[in-house]
N, C-alpha and C positions, 0 to 999 in steps of 0.2 A: 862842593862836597860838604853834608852835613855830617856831623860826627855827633852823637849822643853823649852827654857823662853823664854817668851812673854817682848816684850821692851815696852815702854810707849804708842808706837803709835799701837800696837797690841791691846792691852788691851784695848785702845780707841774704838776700831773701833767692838771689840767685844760687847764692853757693848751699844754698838750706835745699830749692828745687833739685841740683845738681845731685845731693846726696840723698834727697828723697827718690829721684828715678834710679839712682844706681842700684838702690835697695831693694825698686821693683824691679828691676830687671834680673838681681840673682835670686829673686822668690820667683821669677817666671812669671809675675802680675802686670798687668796694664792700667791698675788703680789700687789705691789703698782700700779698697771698698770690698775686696773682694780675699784682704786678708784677715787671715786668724786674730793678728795680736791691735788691730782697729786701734779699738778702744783705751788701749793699755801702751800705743808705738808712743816713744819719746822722742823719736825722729818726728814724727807726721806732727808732732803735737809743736815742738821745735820750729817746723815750716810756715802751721799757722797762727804763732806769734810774728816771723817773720813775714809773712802776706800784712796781718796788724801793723807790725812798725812799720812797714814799706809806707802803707796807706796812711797812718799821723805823722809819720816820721818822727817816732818815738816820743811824739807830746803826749801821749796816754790817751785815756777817754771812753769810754766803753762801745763797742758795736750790738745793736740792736738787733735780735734777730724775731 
């Protein structure tokens, strides 16, 4: 039986997703792509610091795009 742990920065970013879908689910959306406040959501902006820490696990660093 394997069993996975989740490190600090897992579990961030889980309960970040958690509350980013509940948000689409009471605007009736299937992506943030396709709402109004995009640009301006402190949630979605919230989620993709946590996707960032998950990925350094909060050593900082800048991503490249």
């Amino acid at each position: 039986m394997s069993e996975q742990v989740l490190d600090e920065w897992q579990i961030g970013l889980k309960q970040k997703r958690t509350e980013l879908e509940l948000c689409q689910r009471d605007k009736d959306l299937t992506s943030c792509l396709k709402c109004e406040k995009l640009l301006v959501c402190e949630l979605r902006d919230a989620y993709i610091k946590a996707v960032y820490d998950s990925m350094s696990k909060g050593k900082g660093g800048g991503f490249e795009f």
